[in-house]
BAZASE-151623 format. One record per atom (N, C-alpha, C): y, x, z; residue in one letter. Coordinates in steps of 0.02 Angstrom, whole numbers, padded with zeros to 5 digits, always signed. Layout:
YXZA
...
***
This chain:
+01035+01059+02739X
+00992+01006+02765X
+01012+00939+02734X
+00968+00878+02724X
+00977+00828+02687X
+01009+00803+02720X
+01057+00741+02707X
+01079+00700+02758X
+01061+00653+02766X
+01010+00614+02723X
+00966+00568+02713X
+00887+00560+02708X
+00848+00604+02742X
+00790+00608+02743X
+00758+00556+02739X
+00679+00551+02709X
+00644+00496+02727X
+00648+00448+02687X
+00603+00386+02717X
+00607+00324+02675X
+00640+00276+02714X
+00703+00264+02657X
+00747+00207+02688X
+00728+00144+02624X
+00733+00069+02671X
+00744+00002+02630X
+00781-00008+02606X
+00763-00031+02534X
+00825-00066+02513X
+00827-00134+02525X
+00866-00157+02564X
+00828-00224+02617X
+00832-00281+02554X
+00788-00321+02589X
+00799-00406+02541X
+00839-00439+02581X
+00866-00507+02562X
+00907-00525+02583X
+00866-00599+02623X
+00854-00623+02677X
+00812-00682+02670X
+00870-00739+02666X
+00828-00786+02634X
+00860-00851+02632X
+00845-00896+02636X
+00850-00956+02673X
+00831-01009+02658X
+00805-01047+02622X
+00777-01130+02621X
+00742-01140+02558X
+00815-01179+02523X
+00878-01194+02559X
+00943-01233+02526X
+00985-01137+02495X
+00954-01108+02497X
+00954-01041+02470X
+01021-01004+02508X
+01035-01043+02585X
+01080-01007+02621X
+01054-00936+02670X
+01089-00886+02677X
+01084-00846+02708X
+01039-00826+02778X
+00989-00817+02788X
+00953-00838+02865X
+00972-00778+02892X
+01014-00762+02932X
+01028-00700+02967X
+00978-00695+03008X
+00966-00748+03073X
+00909-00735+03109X
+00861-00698+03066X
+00833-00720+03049X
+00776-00691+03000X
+00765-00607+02956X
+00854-00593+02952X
+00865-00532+02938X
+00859-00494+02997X
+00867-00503+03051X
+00871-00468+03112X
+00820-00458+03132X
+00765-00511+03122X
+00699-00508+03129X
+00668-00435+03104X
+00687-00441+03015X
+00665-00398+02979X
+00658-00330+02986X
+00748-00340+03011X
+00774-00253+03015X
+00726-00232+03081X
+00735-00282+03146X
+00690-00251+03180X
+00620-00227+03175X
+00609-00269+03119X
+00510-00253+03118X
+00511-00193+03068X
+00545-00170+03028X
+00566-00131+02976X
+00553-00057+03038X
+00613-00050+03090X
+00622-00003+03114X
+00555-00004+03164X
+00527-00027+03180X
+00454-00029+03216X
+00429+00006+03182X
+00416-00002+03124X
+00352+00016+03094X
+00375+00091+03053X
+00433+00125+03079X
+00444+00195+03094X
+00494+00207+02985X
+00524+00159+02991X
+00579+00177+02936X
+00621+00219+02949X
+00649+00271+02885X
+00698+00306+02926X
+00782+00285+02908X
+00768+00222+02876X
+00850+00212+02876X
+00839+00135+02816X
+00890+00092+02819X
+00896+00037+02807X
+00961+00029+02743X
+00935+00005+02676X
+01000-00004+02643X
+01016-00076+02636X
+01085-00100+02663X
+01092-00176+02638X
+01137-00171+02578X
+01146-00236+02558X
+01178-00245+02501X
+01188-00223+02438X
+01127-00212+02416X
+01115-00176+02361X
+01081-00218+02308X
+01050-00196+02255X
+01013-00243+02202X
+00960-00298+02249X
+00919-00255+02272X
+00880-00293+02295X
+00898-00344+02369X
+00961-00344+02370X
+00984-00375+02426X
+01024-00447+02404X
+01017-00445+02322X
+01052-00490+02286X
+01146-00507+02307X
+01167-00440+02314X
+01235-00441+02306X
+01274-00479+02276X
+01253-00466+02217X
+01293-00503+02150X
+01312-00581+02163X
+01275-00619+02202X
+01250-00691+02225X
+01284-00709+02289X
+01296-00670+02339X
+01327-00666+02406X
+01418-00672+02397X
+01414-00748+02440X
+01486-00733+02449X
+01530-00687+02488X
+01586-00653+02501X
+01619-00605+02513X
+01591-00618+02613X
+01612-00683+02634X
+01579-00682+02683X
+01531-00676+02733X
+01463-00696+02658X
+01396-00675+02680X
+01391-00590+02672X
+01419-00590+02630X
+01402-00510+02611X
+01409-00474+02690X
+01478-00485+02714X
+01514-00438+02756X
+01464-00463+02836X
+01442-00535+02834X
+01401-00539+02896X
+01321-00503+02886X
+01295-00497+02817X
+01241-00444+02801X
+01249-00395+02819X
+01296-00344+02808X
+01297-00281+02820X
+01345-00276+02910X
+01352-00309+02928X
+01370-00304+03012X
+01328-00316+03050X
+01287-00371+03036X
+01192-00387+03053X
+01154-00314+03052X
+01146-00296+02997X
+01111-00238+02999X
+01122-00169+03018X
+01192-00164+03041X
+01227-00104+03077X
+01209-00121+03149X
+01239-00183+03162X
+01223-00189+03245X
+01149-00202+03268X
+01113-00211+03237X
+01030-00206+03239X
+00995-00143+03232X
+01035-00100+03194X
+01004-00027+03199X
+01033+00017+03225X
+01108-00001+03253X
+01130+00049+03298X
+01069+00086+03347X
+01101+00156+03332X
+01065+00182+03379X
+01001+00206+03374X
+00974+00172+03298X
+00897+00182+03296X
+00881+00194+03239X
+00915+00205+03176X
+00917+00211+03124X
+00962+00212+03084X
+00995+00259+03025X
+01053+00244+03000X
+01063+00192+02941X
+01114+00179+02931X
+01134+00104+02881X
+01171+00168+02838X
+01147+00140+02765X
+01187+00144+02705X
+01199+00069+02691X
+01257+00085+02655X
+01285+00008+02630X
+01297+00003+02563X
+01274-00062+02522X
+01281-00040+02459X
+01366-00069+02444X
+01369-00021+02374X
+01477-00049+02374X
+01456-00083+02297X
+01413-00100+02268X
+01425-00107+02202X
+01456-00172+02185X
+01515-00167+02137X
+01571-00210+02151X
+01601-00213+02084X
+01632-00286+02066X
+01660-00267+01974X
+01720-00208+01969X
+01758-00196+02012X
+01818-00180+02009X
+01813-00105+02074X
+01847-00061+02046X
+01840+00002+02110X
+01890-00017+02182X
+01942-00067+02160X
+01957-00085+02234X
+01939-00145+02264X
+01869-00185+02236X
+01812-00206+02279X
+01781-00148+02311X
+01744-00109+02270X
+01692-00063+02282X
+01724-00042+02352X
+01797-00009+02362X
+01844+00041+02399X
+01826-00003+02455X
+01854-00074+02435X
+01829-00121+02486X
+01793-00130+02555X
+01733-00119+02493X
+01673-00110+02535X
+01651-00063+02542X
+01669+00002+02545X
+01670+00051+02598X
+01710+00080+02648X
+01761+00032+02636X
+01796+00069+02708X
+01780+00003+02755X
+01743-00062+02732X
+01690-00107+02789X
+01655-00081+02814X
+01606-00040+02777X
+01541-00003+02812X
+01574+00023+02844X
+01635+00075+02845X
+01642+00144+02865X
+01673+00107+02943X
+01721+00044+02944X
+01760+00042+02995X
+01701+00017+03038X
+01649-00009+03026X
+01596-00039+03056X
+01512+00004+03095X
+01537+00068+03061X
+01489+00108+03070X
+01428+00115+03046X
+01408+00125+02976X
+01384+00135+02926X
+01369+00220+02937X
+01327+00243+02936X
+01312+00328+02912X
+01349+00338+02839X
+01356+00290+02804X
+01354+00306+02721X
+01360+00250+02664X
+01382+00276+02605X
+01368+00197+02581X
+01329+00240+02485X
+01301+00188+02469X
+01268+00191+02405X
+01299+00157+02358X
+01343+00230+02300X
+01410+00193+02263X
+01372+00189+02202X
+01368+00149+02159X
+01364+00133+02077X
+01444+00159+02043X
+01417+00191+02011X
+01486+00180+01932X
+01506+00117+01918X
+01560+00127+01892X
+01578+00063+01848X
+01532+00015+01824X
+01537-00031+01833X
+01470-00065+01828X
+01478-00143+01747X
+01537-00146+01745X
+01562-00186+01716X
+01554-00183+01637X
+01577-00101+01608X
+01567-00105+01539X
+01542-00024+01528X
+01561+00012+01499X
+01502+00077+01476X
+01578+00099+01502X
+01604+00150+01548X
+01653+00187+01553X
+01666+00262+01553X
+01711+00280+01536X
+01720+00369+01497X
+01720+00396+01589X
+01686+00440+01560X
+01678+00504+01627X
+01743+00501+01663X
+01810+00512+01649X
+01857+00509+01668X
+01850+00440+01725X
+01834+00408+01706X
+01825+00334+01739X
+01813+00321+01788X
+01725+00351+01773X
+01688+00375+01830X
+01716+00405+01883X
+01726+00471+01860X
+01773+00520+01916X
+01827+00484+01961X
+01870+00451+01924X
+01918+00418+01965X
+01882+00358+01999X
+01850+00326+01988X
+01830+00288+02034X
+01786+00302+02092X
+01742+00381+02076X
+01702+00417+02144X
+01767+00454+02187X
+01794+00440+02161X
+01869+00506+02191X
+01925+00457+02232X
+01924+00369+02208X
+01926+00334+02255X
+01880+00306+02320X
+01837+00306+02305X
+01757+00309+02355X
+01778+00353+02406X
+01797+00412+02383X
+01763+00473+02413X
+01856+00469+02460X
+01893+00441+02460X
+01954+00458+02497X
+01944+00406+02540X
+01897+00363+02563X
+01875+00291+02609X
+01863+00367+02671X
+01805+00417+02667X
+01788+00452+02695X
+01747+00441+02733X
+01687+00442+02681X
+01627+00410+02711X
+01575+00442+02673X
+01528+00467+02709X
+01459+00494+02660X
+01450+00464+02597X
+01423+00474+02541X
+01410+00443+02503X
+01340+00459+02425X
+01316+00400+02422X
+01251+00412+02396X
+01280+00378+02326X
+01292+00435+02278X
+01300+00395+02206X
+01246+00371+02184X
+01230+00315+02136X
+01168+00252+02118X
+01175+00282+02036X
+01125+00332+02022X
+01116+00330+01933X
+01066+00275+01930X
+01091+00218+01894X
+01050+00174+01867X
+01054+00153+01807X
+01051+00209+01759X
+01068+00187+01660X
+01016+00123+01643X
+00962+00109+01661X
+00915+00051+01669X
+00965-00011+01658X
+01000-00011+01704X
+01024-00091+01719X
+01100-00076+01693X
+01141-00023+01687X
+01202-00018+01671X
+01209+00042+01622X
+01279+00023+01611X
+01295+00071+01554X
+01284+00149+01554X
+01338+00153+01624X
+01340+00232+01650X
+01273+00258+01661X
+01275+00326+01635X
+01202+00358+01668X
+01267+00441+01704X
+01228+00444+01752X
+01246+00482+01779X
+01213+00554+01797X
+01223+00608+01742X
+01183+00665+01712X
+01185+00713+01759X
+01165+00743+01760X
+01167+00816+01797X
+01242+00842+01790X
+01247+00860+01752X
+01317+00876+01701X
+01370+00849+01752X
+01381+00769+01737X
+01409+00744+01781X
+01412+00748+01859X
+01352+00742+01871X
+01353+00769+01951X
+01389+00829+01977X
+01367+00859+01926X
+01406+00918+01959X
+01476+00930+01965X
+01526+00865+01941X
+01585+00865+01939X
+01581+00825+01993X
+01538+00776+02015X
+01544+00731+02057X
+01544+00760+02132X
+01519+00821+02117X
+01485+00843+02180X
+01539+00895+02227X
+01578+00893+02192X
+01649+00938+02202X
+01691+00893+02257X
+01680+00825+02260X
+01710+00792+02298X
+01668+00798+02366X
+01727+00806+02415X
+01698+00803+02507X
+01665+00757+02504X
+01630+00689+02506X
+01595+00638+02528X
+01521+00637+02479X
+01530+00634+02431X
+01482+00624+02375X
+01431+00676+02395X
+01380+00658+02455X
+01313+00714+02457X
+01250+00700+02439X
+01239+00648+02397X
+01179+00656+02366X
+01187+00597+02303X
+01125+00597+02284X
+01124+00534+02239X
+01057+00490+02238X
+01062+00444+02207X
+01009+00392+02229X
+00987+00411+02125X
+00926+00421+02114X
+00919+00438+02047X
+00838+00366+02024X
+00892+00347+01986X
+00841+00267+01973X
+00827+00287+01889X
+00845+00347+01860X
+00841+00334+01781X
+00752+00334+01763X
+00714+00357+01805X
+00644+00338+01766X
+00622+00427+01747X
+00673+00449+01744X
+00649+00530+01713X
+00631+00580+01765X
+00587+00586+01782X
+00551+00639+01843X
+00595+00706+01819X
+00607+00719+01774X
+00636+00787+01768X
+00701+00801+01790X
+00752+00744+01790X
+00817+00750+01829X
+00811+00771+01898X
+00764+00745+01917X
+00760+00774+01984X
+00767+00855+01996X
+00709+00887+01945X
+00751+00927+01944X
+00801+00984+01919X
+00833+00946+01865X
+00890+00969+01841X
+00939+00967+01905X
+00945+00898+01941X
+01011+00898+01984X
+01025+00938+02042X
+00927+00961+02047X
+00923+00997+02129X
+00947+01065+02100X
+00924+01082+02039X
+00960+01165+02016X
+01026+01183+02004X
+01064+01098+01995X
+01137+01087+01964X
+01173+01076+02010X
+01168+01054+02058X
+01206+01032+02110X
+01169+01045+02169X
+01205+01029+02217X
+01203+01041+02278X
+01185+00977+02333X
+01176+00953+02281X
+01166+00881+02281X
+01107+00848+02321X
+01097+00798+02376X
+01019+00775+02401X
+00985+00730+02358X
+00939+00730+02322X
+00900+00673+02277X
+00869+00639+02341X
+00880+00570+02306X
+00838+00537+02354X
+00813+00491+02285X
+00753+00483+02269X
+00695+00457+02216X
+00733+00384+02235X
+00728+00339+02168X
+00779+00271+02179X
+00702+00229+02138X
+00680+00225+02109X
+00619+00207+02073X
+00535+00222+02102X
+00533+00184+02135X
+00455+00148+02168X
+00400+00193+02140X
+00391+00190+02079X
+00335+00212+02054X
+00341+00296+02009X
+00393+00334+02049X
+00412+00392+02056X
+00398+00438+02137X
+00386+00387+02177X
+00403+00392+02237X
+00356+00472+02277X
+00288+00464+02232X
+00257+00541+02241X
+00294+00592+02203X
+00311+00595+02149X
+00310+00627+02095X
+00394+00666+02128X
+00440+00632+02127X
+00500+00615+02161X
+00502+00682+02218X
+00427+00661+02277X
+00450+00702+02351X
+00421+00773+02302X
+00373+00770+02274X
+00355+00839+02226X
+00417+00898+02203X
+00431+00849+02167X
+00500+00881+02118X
+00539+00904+02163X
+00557+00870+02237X
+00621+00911+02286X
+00637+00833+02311X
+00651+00804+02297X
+00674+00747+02341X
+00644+00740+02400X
+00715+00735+02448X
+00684+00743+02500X
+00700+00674+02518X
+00721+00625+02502X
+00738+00547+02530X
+00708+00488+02473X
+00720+00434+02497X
+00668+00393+02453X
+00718+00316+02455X
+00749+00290+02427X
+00759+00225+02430X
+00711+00178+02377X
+00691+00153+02451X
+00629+00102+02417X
+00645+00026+02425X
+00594-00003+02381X
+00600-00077+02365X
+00524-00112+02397X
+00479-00072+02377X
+00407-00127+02403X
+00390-00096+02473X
+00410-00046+02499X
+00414-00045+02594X
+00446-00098+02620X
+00470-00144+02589X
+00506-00197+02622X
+00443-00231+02648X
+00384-00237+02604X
+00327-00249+02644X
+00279-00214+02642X
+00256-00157+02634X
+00212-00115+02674X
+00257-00044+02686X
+00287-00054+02740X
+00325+00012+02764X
+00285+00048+02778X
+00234+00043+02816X
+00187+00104+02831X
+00150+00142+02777X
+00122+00099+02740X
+00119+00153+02690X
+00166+00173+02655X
+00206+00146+02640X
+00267+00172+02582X
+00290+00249+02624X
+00274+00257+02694X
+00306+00302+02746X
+00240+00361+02715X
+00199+00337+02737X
+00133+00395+02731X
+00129+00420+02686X
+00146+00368+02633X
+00145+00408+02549X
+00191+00458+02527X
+00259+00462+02560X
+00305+00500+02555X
+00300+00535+02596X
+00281+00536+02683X
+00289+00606+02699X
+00231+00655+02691X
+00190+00632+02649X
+00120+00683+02643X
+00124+00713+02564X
+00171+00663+02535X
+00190+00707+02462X
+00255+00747+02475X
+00296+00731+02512X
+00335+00792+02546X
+00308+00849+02571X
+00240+00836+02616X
+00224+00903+02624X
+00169+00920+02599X
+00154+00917+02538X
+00120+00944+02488X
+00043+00935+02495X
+00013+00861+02530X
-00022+00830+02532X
-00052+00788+02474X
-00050+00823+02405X
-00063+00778+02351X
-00114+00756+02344X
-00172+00782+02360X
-00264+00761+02360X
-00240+00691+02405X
-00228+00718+02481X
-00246+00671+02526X
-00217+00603+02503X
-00154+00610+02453X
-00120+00549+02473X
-00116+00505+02383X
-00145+00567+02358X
-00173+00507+02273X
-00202+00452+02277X
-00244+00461+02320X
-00276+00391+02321X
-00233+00308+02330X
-00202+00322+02388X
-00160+00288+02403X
-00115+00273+02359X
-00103+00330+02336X
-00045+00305+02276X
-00033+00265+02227X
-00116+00277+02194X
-00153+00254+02149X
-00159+00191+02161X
-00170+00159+02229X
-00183+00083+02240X
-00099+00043+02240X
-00074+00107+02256X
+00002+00069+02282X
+00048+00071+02213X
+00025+00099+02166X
+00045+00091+02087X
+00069+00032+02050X
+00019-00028+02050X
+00027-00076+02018X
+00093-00097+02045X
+00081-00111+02119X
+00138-00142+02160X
+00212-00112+02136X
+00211-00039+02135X
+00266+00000+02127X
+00301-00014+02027X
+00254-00013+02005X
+00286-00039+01939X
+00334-00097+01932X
+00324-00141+02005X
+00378-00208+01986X
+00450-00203+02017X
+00446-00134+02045X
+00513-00132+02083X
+00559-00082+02023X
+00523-00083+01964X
+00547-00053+01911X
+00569-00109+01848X
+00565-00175+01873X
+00539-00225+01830X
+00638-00284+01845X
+00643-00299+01785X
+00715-00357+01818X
+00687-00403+01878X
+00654-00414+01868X
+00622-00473+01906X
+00609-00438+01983X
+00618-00379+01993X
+00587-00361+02052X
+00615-00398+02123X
+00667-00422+02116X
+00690-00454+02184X
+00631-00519+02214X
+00602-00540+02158X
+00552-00602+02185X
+00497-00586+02190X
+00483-00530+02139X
+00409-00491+02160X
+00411-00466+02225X
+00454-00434+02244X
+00447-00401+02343X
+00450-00460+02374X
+00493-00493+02373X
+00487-00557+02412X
+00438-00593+02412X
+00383-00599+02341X
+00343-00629+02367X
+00271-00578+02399X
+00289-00531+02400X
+00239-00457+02412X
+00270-00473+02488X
+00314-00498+02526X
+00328-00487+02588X
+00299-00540+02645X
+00294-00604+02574X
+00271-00670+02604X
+00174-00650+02605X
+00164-00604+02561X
+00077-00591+02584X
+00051-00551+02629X
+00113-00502+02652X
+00112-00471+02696X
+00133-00506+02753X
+00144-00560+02773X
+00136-00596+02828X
+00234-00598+02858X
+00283-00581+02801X
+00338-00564+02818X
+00382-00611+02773X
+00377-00687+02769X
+00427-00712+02703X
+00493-00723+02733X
+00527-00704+02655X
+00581-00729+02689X
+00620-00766+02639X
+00604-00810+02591X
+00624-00865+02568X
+00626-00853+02495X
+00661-00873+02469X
+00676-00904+02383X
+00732-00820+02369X
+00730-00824+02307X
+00793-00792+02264X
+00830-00848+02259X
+00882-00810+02247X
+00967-00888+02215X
+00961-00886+02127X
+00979-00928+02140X
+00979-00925+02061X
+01043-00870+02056X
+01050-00853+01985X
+00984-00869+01896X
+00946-00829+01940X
+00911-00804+01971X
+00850-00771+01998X
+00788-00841+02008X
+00758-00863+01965X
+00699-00906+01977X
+00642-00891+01991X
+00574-00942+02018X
+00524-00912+02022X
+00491-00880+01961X
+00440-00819+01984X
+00405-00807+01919X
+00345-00855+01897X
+00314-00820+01849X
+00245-00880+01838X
+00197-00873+01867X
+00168-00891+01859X
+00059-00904+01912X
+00053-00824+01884X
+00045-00814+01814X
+00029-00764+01823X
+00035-00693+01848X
+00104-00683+01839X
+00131-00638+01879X
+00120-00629+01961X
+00132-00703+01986X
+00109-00715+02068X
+00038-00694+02046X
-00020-00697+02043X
-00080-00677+02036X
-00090-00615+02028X
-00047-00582+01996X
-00077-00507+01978X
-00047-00478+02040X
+00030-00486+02055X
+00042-00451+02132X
-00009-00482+02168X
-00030-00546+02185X
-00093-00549+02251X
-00153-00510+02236X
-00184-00501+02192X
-00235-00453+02171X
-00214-00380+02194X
-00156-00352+02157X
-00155-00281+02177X
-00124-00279+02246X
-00096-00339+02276X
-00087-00307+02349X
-00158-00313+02390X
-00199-00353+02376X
-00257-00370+02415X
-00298-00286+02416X
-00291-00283+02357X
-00323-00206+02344X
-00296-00145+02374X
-00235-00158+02390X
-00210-00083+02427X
-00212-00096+02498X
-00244-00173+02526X
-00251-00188+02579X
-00330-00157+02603X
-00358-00182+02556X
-00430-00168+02560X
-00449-00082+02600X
-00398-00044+02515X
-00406+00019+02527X
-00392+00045+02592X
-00331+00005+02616X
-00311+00040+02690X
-00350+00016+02761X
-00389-00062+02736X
-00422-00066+02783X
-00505-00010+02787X
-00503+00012+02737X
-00576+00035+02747X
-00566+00130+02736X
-00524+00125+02756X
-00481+00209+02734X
-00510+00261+02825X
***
């Protein structure tokens, strides 16, 4: 059985317009998040702008969002960190805090030898805490292969992986290779993804339309592909930007049209241009349309 079913957030982080931390506002979120029937919440992750968060904000982010979903949803926590005893860090925070799990990246710093890898999931994995390895060769060096997994997967904690490489076919190489839970890490995989075997979803543009991002996945989970192309099809454009560098300001501002803002990126994260804002208000208006007249 998975241990991560479903579609979980990869939350945004809101902020202010002096680009400080609005916790209120996160609490807001997480609650309206779990309303609208999410099945689990990730903080501190890319799209949570980690990298930018001081050690303090970080640690009041992910205690915000544990004690807001206690009880009602599980928290993964992201550890991605320059050094493996940051990363270690920050999972034995989640873990002492009550976290279900946390979502580990590789080495993140420079391209590192498998050996590397291993030792640094093999420190992860002695915190003793569920854990969702992050293949993201996109943005970092490490890609994390099937091959590899399956050494990874030897360790007690390490039960699934979060698979962001873009290649529908890993999915399923890793489900035949391992023992492993895929959970689809890339937006505009997100049908294709529950097809292949994935049975979990960490998403980026449910940050503002959870309900569909929900419908779309559990009807391509259960082999609802007619019913739920359509939808998909509208929710496409949108899903291409959570594939995009820029995606932290594209959801954010996809959250502010959905009637949900929650402030600025920090820098170097700047605004994008008119045009870009224009083409997300067009294709979200359109998947609005579709759902209003559906």
């Amino acid at each position: 059985m998975p241990s991560f079913p479903g579609v979980y957030v990869a939350l945004v982080t809101p902020m202010k317009e002096d680009y400080s931390v609005d916790i209120p506002r996160l609490k807001e979120l997480c609650e309206w998040l779990i309303a609208e029937g999410v099945d689990g919440l990730v903080p501190a992750g890319s799209l949570g702008e980690y990298a930018t968060l001081s050690k303090e904000e970080r640690a009041t982010v992910v205690e915000t969002v544990i004690a807001v979903s206690k009880g009602k949803v599980p928290v993964v926590v992201g550890t991605g960190a320059p050094s493996t005893s940051e990363a270690v860090y920050w999972a034995t925070h989640a873990r002492d805090h009550g976290a279900s799990g946390i979502m580990a990246l590789p080495p993140i710093n420079y391209n590192p030898r498998e050996t590397e890898i291993i030792a640094h999931y093999t420190a992860l994995n002695d915190v003793g805490i569920p854990i969702i390895a992050y293949n993201n060769p996109r943005d970092y060096a490490a890609d994390l292969t099937p091959a590899l997994l399956t050494q990874l997967s030897k360790l007690q904690y390490v039960v699934g992986v979060k698979e962001f490489s873009g290649d529908i076919r890993r999915v399923h190489d890793i489900l035949t290779q391992t023992d492993l839970e895929v959970m689809i890490g890339v937006d505009d995989l997100a049908m294709e993804g529950a097809i292949a075997g994935a049975t979990g979803w960490i998403s980026g543009v449910p940050n503002a339309l959870p309900r569909e991002g929900i419908e779309l996945f559990t009807q391509a989970r259960a082999g609802n592909i007619a019913g739920i192309l359509p939808l998909y099809q509208q929710l496409l454009p949108l899903f291409h930007y959570d594939a995009d560098p820029q995606l932290v300001q594209s959801i954010k501002y996809m959250m502010s049209l959905a009637g949900q803002p929650v402030g600025p990126t920090r820098p170097p994260r700047l605004p994008l241009d008119n045009e870009t804002y224009n083409a997300i208000k067009e294709a979200q208006v359109q998947v609005t349309r579709y759902v209003q007249n559906s």
